[in-house]
SERO-4910 file (N, C-alpha, C, O; in steps of 0.05 Angstrom, whole numbers):
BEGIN
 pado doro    nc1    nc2    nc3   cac1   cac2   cac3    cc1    cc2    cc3    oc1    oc2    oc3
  Unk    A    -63    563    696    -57    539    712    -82    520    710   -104    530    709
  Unk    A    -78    499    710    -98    473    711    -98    458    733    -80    460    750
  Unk    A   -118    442    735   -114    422    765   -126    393    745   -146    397    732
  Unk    A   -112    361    743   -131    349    740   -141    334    759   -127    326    778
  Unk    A   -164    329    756   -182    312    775   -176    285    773   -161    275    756
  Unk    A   -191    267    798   -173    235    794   -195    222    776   -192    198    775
  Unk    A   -219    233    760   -225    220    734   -204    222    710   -207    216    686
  Unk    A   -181    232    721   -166    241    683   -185    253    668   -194    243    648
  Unk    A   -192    281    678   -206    297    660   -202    325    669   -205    334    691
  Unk    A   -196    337    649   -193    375    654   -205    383    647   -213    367    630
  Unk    A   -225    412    646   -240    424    647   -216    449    617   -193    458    621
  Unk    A   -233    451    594   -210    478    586   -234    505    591   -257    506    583
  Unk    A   -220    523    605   -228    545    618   -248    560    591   -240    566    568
  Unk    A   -279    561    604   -287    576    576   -300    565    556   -314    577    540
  Unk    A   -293    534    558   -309    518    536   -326    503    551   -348    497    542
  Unk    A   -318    493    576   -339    472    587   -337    441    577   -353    423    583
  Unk    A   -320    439    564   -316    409    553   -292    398    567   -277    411    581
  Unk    A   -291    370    562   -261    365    578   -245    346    554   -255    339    533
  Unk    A   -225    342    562   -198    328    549   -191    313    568   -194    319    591
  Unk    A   -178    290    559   -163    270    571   -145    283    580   -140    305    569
  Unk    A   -126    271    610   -110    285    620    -79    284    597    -61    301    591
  Unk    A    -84    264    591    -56    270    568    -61    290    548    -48    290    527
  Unk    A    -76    304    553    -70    332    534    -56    352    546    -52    372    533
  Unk    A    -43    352    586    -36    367    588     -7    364    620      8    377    634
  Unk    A    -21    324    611    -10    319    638     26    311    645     43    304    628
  Unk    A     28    317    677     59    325    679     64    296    686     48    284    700
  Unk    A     90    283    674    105    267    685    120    266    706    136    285    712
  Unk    A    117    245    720    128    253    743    157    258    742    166    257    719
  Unk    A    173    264    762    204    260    757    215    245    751    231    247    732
  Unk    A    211    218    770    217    191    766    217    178    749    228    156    747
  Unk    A    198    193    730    200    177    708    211    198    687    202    194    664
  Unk    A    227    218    690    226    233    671    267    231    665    280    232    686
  Unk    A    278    230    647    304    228    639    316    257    654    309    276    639
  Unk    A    326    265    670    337    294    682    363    303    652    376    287    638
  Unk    A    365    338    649    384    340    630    406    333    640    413    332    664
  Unk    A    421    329    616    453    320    627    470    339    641    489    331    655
  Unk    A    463    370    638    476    384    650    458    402    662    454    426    656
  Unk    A    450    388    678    427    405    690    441    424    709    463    419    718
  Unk    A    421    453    716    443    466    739    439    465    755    418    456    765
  Unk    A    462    475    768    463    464    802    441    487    814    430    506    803
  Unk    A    439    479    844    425    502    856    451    521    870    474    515    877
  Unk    A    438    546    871    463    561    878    452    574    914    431    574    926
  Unk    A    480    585    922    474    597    952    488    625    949    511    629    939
  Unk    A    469    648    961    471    678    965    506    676    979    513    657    994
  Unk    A    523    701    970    534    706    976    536    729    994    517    744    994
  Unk    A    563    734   1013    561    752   1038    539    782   1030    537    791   1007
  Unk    A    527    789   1048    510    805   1036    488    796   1016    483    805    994
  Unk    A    476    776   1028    454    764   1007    460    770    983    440    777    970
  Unk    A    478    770    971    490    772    935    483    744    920    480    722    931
  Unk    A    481    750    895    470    736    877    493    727    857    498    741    838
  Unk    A    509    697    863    531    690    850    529    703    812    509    698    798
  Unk    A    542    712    806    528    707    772    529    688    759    524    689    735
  Unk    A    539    661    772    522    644    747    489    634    761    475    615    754
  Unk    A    485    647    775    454    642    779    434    658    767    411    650    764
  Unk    A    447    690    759    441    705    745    432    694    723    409    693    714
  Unk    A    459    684    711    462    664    687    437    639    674    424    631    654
  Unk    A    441    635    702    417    610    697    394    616    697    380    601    684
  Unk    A    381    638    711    356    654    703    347    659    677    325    656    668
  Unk    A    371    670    665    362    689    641    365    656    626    343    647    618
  Unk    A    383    643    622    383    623    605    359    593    606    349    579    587
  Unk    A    356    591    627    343    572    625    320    579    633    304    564    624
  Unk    A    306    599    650    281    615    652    282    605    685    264    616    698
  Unk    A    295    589    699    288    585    732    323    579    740    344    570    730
  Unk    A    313    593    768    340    590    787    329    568    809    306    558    811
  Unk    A    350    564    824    345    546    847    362    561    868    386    561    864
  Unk    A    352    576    891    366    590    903    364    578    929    340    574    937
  Unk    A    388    569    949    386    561    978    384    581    995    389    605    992
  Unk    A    373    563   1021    363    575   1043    362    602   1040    378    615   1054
  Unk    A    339    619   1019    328    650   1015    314    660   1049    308    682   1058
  Unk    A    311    635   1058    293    639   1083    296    638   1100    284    617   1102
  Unk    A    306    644   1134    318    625   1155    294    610   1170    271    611   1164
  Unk    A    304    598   1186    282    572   1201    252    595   1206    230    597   1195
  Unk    A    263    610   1227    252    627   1240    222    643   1222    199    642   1232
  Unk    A    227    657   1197    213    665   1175    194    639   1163    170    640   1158
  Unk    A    207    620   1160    196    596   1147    169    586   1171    147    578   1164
  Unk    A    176    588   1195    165    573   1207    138    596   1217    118    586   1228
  Unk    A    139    617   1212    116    637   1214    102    646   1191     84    663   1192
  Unk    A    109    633   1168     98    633   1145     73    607   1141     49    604   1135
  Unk    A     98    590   1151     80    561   1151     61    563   1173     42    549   1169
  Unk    A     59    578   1199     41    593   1213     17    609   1190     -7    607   1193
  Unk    A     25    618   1177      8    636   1164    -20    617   1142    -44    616   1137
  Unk    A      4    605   1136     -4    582   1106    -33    568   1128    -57    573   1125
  Unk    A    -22    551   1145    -46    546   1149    -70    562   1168    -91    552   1174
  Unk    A    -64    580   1174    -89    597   1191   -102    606   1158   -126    612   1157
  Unk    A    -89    606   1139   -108    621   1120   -123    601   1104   -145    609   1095
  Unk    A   -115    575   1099   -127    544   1094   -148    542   1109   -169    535   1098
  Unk    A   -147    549   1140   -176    546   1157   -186    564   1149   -204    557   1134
  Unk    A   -184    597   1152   -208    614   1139   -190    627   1124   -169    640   1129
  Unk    A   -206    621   1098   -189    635   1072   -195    660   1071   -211    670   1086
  Unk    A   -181    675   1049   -183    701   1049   -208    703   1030   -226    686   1030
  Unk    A   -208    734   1009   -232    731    987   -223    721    969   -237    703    960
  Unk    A   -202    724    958   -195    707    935   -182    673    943   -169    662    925
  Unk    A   -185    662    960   -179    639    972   -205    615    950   -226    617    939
  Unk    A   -189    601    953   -193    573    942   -192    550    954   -173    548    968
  Unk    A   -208    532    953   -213    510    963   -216    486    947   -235    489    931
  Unk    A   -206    466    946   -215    438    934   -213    412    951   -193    399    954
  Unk    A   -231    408    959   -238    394    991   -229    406   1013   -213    424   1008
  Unk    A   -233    401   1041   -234    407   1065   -209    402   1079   -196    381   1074
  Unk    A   -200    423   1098   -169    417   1112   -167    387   1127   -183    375   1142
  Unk    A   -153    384   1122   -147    355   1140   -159    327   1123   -158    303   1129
  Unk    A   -171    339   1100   -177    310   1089   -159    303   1069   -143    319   1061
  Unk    A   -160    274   1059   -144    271   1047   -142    286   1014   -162    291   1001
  Unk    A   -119    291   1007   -132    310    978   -127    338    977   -114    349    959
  Unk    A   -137    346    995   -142    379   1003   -126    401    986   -101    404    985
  Unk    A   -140    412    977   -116    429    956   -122    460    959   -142    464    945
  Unk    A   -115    480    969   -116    511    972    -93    531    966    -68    531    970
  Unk    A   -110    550    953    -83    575    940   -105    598    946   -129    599    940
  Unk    A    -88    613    957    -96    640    967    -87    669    950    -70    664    932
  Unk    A    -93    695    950    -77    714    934    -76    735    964    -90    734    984
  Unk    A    -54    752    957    -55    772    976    -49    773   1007    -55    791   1022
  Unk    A    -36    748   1012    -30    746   1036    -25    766   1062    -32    766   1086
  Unk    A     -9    782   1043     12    799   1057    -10    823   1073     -3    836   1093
  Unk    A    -41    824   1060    -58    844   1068    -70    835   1095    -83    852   1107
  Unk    A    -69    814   1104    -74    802   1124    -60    781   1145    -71    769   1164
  Unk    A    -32    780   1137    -19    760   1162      1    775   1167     -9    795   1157
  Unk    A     20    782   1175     35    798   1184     64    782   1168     83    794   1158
  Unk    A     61    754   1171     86    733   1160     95    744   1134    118    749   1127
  Unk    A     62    747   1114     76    753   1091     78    779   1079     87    786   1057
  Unk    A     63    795   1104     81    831   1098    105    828   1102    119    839   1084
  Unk    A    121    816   1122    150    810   1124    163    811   1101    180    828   1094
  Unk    A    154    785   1084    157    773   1060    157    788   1032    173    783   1014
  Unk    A    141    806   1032    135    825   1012    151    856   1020    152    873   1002
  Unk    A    160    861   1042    172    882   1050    202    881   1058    218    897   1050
  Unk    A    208    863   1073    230    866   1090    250    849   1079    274    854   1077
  Unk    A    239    830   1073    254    799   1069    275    799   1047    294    783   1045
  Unk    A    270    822   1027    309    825   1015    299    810    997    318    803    984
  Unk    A    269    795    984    271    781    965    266    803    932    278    802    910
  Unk    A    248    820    939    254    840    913    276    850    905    279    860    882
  Unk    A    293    848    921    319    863    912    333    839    894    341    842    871
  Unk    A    336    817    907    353    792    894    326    789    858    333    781    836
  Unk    A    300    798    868    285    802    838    298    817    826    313    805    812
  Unk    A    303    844    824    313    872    819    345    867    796    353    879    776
  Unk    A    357    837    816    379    823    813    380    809    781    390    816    760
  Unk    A    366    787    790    365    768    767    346    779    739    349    776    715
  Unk    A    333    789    750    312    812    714    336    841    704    336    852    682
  Unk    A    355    846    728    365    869    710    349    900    713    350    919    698
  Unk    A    341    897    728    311    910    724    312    931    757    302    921    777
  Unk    A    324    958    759    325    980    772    292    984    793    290    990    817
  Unk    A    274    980    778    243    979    801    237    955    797    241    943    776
  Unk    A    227    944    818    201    919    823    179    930    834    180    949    851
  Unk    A    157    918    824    133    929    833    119    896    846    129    874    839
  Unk    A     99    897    863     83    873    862     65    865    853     47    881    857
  Unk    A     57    843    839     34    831    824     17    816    842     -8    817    842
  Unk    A     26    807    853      8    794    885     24    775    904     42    762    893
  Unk    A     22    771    927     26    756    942     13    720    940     -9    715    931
  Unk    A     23    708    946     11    675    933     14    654    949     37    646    949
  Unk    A     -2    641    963      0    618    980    -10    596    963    -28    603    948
  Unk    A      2    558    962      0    543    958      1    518    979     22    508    986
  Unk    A    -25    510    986    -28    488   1005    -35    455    988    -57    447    980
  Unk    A    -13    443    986    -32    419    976    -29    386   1003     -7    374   1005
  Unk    A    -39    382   1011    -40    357   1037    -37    332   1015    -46    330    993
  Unk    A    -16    308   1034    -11    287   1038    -36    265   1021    -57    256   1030
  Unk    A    -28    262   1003    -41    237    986    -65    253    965    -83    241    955
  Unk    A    -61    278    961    -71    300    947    -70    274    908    -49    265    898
  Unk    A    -90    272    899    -89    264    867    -92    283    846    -95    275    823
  Unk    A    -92    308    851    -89    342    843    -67    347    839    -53    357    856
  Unk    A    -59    340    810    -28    353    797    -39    379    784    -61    389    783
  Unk    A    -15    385    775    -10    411    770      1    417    736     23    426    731
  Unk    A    -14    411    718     -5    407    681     17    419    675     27    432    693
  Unk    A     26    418    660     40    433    646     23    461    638      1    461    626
  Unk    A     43    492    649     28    518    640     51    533    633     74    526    628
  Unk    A     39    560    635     53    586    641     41    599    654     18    602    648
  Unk    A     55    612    678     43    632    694     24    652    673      0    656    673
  Unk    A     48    666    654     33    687    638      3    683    624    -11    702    617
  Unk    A     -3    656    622    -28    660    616    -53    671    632    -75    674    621
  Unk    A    -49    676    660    -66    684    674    -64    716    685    -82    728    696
  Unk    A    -42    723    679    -34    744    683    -41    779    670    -26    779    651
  Unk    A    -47    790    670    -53    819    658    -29    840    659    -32    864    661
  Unk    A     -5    826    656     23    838    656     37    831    636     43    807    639
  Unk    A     50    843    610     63    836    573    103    838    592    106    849    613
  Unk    A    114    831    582    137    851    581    159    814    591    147    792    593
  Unk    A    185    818    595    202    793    593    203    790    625    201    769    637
  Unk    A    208    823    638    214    818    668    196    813    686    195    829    706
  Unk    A    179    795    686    163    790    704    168    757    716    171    737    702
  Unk    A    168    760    743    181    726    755    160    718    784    147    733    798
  Unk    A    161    697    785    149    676    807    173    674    828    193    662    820
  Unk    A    173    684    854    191    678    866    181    659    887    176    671    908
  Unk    A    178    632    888    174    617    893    192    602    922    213    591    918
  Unk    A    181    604    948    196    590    971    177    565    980    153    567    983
  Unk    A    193    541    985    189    522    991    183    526   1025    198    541   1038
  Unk    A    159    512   1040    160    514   1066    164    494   1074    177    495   1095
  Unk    A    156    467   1066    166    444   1073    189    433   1060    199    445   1041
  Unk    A    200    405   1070    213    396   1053    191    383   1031    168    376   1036
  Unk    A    208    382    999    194    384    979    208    353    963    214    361    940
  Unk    A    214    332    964    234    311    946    227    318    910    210    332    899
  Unk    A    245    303    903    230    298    875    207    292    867    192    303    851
  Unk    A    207    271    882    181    263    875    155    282    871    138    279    854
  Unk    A    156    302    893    132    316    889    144    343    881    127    361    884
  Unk    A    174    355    870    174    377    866    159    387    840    142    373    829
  Unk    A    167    416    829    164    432    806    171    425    796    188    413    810
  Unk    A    175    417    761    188    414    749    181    429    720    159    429    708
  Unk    A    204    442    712    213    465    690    222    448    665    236    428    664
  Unk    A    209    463    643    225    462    616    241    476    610    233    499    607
  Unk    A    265    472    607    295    488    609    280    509    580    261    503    565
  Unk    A    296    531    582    297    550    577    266    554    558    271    569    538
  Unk    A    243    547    559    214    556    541    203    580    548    180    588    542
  Unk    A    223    595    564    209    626    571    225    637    550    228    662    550
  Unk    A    236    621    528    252    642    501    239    630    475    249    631    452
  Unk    A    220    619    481    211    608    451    182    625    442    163    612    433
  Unk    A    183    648    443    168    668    433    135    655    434    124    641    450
  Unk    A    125    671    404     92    670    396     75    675    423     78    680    447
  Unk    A     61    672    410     31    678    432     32    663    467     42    641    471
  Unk    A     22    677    486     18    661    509     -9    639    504    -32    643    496
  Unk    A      6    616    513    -20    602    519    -48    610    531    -48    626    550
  Unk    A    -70    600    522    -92    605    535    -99    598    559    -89    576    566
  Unk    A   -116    610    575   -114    601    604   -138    578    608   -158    576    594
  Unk    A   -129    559    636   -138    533    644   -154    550    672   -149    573    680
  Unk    A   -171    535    679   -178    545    711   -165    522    718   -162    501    705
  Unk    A   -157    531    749   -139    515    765   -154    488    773   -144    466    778
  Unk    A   -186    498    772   -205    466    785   -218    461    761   -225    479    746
  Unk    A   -222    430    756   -234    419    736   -267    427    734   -280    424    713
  Unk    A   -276    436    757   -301    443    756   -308    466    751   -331    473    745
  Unk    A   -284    485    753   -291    512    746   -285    520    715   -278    507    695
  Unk    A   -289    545    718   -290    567    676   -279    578    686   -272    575    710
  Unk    A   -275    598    669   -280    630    667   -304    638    650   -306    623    630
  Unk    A   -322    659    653   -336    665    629   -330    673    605   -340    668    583
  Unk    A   -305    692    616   -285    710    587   -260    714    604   -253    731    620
  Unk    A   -251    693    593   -216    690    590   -204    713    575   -211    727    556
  Unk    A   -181    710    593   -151    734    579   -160    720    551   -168    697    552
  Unk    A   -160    737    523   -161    729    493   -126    734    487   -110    718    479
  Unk    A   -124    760    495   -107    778    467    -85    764    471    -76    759    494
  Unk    A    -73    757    449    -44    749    452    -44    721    462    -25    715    477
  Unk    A    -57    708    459    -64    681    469    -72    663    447    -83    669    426
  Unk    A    -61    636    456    -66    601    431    -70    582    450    -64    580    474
  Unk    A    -84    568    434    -89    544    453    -54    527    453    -37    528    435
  Unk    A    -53    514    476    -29    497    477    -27    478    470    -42    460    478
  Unk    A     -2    473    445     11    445    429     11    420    460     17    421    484
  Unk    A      3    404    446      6    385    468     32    387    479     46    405    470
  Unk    A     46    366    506     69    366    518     90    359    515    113    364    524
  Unk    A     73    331    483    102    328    474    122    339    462    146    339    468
  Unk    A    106    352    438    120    383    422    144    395    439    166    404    432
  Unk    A    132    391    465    155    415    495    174    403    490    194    411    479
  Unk    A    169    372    503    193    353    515    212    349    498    234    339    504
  Unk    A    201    359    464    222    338    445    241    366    440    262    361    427
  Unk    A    239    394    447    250    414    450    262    418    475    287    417    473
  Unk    A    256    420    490    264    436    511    266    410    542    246    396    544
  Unk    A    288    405    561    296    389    572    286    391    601    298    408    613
  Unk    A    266    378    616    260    384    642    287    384    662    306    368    666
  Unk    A    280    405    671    297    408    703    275    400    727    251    394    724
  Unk    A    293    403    754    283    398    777    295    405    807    318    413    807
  Unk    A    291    405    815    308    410    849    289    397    869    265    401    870
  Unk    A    306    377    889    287    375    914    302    405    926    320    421    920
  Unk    A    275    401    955    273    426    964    281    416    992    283    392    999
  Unk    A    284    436   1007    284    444   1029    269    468   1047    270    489   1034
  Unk    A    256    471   1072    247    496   1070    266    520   1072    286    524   1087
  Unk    A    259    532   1059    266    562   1058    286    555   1027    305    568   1019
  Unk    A    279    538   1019    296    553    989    277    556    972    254    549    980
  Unk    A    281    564    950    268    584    923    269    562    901    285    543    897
  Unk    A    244    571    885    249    569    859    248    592    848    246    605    869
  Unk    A    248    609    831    251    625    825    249    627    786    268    621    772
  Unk    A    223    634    775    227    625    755    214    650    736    211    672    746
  Unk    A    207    646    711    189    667    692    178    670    688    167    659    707
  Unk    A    155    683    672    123    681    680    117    652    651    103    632    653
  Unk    A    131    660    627    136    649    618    151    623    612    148    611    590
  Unk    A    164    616    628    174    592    635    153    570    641    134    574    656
  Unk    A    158    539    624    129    519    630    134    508    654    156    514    664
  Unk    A    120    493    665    127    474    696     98    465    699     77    468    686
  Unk    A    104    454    717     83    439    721     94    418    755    117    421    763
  Unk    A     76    403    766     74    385    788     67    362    789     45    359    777
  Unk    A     77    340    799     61    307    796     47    318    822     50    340    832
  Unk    A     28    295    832     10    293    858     34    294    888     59    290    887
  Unk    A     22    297    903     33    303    933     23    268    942      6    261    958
  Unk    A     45    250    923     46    224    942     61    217    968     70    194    971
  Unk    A     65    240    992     66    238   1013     49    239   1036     28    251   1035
  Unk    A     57    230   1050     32    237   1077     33    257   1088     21    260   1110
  Unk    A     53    282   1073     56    311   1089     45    331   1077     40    331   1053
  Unk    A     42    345   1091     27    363   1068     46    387   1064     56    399   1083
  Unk    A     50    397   1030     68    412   1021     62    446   1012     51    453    992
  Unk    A     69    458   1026     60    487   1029     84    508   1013    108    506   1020
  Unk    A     76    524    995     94    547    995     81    575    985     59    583    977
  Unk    A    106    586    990     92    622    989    101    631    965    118    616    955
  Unk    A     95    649    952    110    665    932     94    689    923     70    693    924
  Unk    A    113    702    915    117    730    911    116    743    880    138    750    871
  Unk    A     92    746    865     96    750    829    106    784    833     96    800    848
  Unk    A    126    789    818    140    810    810    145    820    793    162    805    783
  Unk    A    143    843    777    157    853    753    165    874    752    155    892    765
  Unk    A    190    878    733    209    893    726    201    918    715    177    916    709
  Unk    A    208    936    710    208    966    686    202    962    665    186    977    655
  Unk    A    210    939    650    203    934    621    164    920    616    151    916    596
  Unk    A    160    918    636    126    902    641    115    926    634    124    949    638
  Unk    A     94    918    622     70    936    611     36    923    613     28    901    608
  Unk    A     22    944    622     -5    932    628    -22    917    614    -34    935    602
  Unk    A    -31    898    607    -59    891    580    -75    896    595    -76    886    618
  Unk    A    -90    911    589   -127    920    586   -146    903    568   -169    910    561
  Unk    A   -134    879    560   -153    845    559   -179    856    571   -180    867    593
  Unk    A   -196    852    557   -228    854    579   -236    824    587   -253    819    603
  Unk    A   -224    808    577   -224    785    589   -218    784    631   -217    805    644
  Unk    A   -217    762    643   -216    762    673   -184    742    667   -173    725    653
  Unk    A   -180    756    684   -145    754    692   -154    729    723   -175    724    735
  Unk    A   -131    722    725   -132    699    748   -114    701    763    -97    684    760
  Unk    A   -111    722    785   -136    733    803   -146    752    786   -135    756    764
  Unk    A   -173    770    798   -182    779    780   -185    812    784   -203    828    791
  Unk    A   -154    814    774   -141    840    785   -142    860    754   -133    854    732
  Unk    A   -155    882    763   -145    907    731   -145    929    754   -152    930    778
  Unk    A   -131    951    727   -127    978    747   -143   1001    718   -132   1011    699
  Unk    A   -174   1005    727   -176   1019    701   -162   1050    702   -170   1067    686
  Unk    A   -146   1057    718   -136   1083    715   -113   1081    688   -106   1100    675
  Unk    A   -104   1053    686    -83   1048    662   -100   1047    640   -124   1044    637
  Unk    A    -84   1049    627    -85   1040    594    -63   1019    584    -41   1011    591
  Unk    A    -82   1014    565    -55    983    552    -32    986    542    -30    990    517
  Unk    A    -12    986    556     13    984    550     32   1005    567     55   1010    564
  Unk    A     10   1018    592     22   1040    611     33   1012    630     24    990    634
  Unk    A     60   1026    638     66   1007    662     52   1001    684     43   1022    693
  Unk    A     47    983    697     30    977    717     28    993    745      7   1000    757
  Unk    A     52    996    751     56   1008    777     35   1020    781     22   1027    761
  Unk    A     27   1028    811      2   1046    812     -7   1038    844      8   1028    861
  Unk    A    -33   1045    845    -51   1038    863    -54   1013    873    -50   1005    896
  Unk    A    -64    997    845    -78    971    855    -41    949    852    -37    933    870
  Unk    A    -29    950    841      0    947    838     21    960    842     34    971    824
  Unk    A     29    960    876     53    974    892     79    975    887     90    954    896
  Unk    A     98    993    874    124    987    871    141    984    898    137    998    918
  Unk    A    161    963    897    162    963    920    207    971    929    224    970    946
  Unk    A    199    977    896    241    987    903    234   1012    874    253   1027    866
***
């Protein structure tokens, strides 16, 4: 993941040099042509069931849009959570300016080890199983817990990436389960490249999320630097969904997306949940993963599950 700064300049993780933001930057919606048959968002059936063409739309286009995953009640103790951990962050917490100013941008890992909202979330809340659902995939294990705070007039977009580049997990079933806590419009939602979690080769190389930051030694193996955005667009068709709280995105690790700026005066918060399937296998990269999670009891290519990564069905 990348952040750019309001010079129009990114940082590429590792080199210390920067690029113009059009080497990586997201269009907003508004300005972006929507596909012609874009899909709809879908709603759980009796017994939190998973219609199958949302199934459908997972596997095919690499993101679902799932309604109200959340009720008021859950949403509103999360968004409790989101910001007590914005005021004092956890260890892996992040900061890019100060709460309440304008700008303010924070992402946390691991929530669930410290608020009680998002042990809920990671345990109870019926969302691994609807994972379990859409991957096909008999165990889920967890990759981490994930908070995203960005405040009202924020100039901190979000590039075009792939989750997988930061990740220390190989394999197809691994997903972002993504809940909206506020309302989210177009204007400032996610927006997906229809189906680029199926266009193979190497994962991109990883960005640090702040223009001011590196890594020293980046994930390598299995990694390219990224074709610019046009290459994407003239392939693959952006989707989108406004939000509501408590609905989902729900997407691949592999799947591209990206964010325009938070041109509201509200500030837009969500939680999510990284997960993977049976078919995931560990990399032992000596590179630093983002967070900067390994389990040396594995070896490369042993499934993850374990100690430091809890199965959780």
């Amino acid at each position: 993941m990348t952040i750019v700064n309001p010079s129009n300049q990114l940082l590429v993780s590792g080199h210390g040099d920067a690029m113009t933001q059009d080497a990586y930057a997201v269009t907003p919606a508004d300005r972006l042509v929507p596909a012609p048959d874009a899909p709809p968002a879908h709603t759980l059936g009796a017994g939190a069931t998973l219609p199958p063409d949302a199934i459908r739309s997972y596997k095919t286009d690499g993101v679902v849009c799932l309604r109200s995953i959340l009720d008021a009640g859950h949403v509103a103790q999360l968004r409790e959570a989101a910001d007590a951990s914005a005021r004092e962050p956890g260890p892996l917490g992040y900061r890019i300016g100060e709460p309440g100013q304008p700008g303010f941008f924070y992402y946390d890992f691991q929530l669930h080890e410290r608020h009680e909202a998002f042990d809920w979330f990671v345990n109870d809340s019926g969302v691994p199983k609807l994972a379990a659902e859409l991957m096909g995939s008999p165990g889920i294990t967890l990759y981490y817990s994930n908070l995203f705070v960005k405040d009202g007039g924020s100039e901190i977009a979000s590039p075009w990436h792939e989750d997988a580049s930061y990740q220390r997990i190989d394999g197809d079933q691994c997903l972002n389960f993504w809940v909206a806590l506020d309302t989210i419009p177009a204007a400032t939602t996610l927006i997906f490249l229809r189906g680029s979690h199926r266009r193979g080769g190497p994962v991109h190389a990883p960005h640090h999320f702040d223009p001011d930051g590196g890594y020293d030694t980046a994930l390598s193996w299995n990694r390219a630097p990224a074709p610019p955005p046009d290459n994407f667009l003239a392939v693959h068709d952006p989707i989108w969904w406004a939000l509501e709280p408590g609905d989902a995105l729900v997407f691949n690790h592999r799947t591209l997306h990206g964010a325009p700026v938070n041109s509201l005066p509200s500030r837009r918060r969500a939680a999510a949940l990284l997960l993977f399937g049976d078919d995931a296998s560990y990399n032992a990269d000596p590179g630093t993963s983002d967070p900067p999670f390994r389990d040396d009891s594995k070896t490369h290519g042993d499934h993850p599950a374990g100690e430091v990564f809890p199965r959780l069905i």
